[in-house]
N, CA and C atoms as a LAMMPS dump frame, in Angstrom:
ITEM: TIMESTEP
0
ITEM: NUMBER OF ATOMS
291
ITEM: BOX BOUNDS ff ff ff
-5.0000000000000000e+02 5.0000000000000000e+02
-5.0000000000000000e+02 5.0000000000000000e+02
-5.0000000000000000e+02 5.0000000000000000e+02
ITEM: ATOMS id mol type element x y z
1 1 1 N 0.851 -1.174 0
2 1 2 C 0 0 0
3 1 3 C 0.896 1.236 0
4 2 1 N 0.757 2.132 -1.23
5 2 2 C 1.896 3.405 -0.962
6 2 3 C 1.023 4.319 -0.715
7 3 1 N 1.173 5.32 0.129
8 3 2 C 0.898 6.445 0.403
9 3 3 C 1.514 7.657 -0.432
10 4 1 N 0.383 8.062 -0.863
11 4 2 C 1.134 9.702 -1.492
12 4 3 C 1.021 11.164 -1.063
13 5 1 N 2.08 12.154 -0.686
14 5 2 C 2.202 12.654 -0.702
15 5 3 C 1.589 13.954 -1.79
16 6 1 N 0.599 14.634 -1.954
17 6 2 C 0.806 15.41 -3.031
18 6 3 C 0.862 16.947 -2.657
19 7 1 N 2.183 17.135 -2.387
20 7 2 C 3.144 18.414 -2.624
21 7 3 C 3.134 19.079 -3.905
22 8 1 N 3.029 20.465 -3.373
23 8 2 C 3.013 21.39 -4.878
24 8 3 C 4.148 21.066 -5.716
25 9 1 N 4.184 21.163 -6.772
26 9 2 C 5.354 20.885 -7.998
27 9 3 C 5.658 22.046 -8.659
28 10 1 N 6.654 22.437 -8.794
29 10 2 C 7.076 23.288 -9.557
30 10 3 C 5.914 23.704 -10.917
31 11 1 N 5.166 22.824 -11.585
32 11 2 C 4.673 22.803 -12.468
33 11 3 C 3.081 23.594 -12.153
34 12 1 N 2.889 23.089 -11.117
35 12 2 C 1.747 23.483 -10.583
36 12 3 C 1.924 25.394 -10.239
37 13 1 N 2.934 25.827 -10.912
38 13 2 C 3.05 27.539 -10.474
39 13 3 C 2.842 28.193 -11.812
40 14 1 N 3.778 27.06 -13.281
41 14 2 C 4.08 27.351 -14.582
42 14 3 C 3.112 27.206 -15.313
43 15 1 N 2.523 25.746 -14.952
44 15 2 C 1.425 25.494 -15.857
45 15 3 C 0.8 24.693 -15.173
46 16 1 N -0.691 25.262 -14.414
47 16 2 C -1.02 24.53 -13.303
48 16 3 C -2.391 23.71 -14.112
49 17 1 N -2.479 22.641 -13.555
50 17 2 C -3.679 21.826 -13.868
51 17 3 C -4.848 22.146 -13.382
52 18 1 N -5.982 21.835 -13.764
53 18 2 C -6.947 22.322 -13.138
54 18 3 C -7.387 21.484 -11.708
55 19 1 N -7.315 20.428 -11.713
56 19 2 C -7.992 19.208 -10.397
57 19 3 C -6.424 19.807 -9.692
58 20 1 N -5.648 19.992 -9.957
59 20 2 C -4.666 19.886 -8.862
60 20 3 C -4.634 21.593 -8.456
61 21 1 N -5.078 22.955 -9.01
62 21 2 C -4.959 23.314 -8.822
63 21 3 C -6.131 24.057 -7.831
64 22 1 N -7.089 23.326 -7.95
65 22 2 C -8.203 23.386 -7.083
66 22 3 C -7.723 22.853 -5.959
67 23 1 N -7.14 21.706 -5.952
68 23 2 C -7.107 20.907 -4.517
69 23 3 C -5.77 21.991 -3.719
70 24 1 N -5.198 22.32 -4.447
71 24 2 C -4.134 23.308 -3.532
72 24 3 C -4.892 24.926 -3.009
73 25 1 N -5.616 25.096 -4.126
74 25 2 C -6.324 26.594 -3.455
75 25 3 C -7.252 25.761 -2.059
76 26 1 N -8.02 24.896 -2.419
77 26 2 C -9.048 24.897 -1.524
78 26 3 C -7.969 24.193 -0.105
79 27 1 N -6.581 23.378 -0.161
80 27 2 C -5.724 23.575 0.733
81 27 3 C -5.736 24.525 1.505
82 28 1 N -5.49 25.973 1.198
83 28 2 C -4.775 26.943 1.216
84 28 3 C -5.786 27.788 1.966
85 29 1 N -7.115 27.811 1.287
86 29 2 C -8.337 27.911 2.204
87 29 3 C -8.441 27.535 3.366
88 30 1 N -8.242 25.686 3.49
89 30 2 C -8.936 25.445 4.683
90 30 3 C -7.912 26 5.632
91 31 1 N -6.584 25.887 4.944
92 31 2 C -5.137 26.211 6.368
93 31 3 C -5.653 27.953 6.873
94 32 1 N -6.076 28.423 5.819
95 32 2 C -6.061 29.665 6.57
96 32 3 C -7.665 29.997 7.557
97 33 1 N -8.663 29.129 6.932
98 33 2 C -9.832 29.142 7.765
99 33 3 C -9.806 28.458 9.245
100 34 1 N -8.622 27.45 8.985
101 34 2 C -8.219 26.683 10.662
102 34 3 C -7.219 27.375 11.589
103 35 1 N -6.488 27.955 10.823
104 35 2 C -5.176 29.091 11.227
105 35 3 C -6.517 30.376 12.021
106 36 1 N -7.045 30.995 11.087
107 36 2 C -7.979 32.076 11.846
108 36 3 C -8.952 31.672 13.112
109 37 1 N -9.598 29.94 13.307
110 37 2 C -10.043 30.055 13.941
111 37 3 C -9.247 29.41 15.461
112 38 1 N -7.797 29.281 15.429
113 38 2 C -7.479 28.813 16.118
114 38 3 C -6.482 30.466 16.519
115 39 1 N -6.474 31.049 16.19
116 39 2 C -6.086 32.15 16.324
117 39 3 C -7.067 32.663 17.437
118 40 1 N -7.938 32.953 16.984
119 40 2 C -9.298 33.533 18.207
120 40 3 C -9.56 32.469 19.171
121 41 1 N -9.236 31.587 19.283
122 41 2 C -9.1 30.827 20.563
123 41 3 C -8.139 31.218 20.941
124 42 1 N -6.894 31.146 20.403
125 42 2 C -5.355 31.424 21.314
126 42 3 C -5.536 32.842 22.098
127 43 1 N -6.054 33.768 21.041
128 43 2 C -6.282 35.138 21.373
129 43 3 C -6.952 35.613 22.934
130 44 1 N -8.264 34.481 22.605
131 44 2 C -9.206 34.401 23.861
132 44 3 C -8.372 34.318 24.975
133 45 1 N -8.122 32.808 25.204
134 45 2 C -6.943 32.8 26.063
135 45 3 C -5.836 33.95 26.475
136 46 1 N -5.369 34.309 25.767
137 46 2 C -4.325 35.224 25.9
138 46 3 C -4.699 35.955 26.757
139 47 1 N -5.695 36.781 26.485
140 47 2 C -6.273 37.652 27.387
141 47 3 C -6.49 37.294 28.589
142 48 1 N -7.468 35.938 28.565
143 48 2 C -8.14 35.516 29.759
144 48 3 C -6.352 35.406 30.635
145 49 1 N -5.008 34.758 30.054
146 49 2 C -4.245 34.428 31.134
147 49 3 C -3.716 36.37 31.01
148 50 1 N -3.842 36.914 30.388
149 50 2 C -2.911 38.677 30.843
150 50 3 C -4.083 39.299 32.137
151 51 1 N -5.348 38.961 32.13
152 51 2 C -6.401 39.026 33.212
153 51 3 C -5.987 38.699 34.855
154 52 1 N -5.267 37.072 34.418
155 52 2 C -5.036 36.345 35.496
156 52 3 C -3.964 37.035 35.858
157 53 1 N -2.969 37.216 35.074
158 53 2 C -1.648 37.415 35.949
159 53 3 C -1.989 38.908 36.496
160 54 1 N -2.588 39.673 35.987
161 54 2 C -2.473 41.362 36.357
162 54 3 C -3.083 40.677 38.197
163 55 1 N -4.482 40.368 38.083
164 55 2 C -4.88 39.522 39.454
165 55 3 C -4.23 39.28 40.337
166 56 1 N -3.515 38.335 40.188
167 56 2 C -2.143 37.495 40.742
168 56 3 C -1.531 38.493 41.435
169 57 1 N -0.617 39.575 40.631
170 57 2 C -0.209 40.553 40.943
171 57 3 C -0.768 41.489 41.712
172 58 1 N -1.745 41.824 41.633
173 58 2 C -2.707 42.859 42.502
174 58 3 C -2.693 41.97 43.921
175 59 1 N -2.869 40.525 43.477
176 59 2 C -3.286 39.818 44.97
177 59 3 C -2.371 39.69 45.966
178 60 1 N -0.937 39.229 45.243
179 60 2 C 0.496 39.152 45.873
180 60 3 C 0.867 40.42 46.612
181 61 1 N 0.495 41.732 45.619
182 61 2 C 0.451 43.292 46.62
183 61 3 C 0.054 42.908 47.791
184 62 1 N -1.311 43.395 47.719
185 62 2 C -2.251 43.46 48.42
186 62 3 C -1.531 42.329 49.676
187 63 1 N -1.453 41.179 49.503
188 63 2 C -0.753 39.719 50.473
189 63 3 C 0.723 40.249 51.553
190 64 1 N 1.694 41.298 50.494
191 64 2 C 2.452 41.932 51.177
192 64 3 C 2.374 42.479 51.903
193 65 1 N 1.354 43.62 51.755
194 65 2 C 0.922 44.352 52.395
195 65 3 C 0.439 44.674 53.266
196 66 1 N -0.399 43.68 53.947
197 66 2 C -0.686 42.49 54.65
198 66 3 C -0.215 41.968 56.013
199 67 1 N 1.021 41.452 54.975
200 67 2 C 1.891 40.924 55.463
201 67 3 C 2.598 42.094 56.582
202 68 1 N 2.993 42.968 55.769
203 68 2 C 3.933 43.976 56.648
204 68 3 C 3.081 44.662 58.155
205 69 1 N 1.787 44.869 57.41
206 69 2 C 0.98 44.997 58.543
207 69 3 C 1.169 44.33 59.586
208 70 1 N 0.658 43.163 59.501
209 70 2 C 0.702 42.07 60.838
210 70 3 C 2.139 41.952 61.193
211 71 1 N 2.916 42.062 60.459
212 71 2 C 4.523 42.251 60.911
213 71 3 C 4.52 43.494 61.892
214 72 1 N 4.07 44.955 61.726
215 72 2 C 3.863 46.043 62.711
216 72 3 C 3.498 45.585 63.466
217 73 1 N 2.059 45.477 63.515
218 73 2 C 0.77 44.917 65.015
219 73 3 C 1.692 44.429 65.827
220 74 1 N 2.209 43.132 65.092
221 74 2 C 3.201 41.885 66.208
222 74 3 C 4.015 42.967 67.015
223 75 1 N 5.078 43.347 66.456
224 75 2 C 6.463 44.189 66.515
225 75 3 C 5.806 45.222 67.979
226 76 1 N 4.395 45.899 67.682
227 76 2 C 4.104 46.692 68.458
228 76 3 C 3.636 45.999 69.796
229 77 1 N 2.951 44.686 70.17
230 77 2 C 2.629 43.971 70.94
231 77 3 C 3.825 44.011 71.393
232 78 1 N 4.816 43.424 70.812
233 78 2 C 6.088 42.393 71.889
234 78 3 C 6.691 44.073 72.237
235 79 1 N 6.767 45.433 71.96
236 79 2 C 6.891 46.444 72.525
237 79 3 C 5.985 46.421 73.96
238 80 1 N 4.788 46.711 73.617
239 80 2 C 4.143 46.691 74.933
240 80 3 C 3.799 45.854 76.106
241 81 1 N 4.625 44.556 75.609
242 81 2 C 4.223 43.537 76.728
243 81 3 C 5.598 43.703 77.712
244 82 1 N 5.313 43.431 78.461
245 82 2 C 6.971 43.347 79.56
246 82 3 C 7.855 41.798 79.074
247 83 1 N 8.695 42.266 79.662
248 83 2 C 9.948 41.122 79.268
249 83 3 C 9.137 39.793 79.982
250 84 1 N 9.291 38.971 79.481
251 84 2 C 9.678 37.348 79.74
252 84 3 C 8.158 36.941 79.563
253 85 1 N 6.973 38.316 79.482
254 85 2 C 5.21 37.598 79.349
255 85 3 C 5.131 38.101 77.359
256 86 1 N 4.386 36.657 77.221
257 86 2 C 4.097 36.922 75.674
258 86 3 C 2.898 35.186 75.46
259 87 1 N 2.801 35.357 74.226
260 87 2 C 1.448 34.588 73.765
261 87 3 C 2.462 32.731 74.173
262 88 1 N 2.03 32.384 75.199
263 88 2 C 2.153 31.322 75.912
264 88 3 C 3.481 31.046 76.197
265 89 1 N 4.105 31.89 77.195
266 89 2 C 5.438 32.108 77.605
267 89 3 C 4.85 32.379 78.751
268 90 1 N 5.822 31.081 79.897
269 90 2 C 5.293 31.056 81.344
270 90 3 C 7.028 31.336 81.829
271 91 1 N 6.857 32.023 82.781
272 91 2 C 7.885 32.149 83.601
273 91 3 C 8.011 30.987 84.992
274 92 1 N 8.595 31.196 85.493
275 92 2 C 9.061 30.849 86.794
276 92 3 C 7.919 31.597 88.004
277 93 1 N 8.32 32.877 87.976
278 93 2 C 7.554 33.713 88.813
279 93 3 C 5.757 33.452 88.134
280 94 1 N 5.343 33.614 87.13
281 94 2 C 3.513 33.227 86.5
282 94 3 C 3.33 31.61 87.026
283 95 1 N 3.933 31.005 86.71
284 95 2 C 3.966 29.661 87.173
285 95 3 C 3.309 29.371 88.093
286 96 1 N 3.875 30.214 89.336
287 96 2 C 4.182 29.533 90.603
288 96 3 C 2.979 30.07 91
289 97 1 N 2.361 31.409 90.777
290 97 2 C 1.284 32.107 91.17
291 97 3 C -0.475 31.624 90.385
């Protein structure tokens, strides 16, 4: 069983046939009707992930930010508490009393 290939030929530019030169336009068609619609999918996407990441980014801020906060609050607690009392730190002297 051979399989054929039918690749444009040089001939097909000089002096093109008619059945073969149909089957290469309407080629040429479908590549570009599958090319366009896979284009507007990729496109879709594209967007939908430049959406996500801007998100991401806004969220990771925002997470820092956050972050640094509760980093203050803490920082300002262990300021105002006295030495050796803090969130489940028993002394010797609390202990015993």
């Amino acid at each position: 069983m051979a399989i054929s290939c039918n690749q444009p030929l040089p001939q097909d530019l000089y002096k093109p046939e008619q059945p073969r030169l149909r089957r290469n336009l309407s080629a040429v068609i479908n590549f570009a009707k599958y090319r366009e619609e896979k284009l507007l999918a990729y496109s879709e996407l594209q967007e939908h992930l430049e959406a996500l990441v801007a998100d991401k980014e806004g969220l990771e801020a925002e997470h820092e930010d956050l972050r640094a906060e509760l980093q203050r609050i803490q920082d300002e607690r262990a300021a105002e508490m006295p030495v050796g009392v803090g969130w489940g730190v028993r002394t010797w002297s609390t202990a015993a009393g």
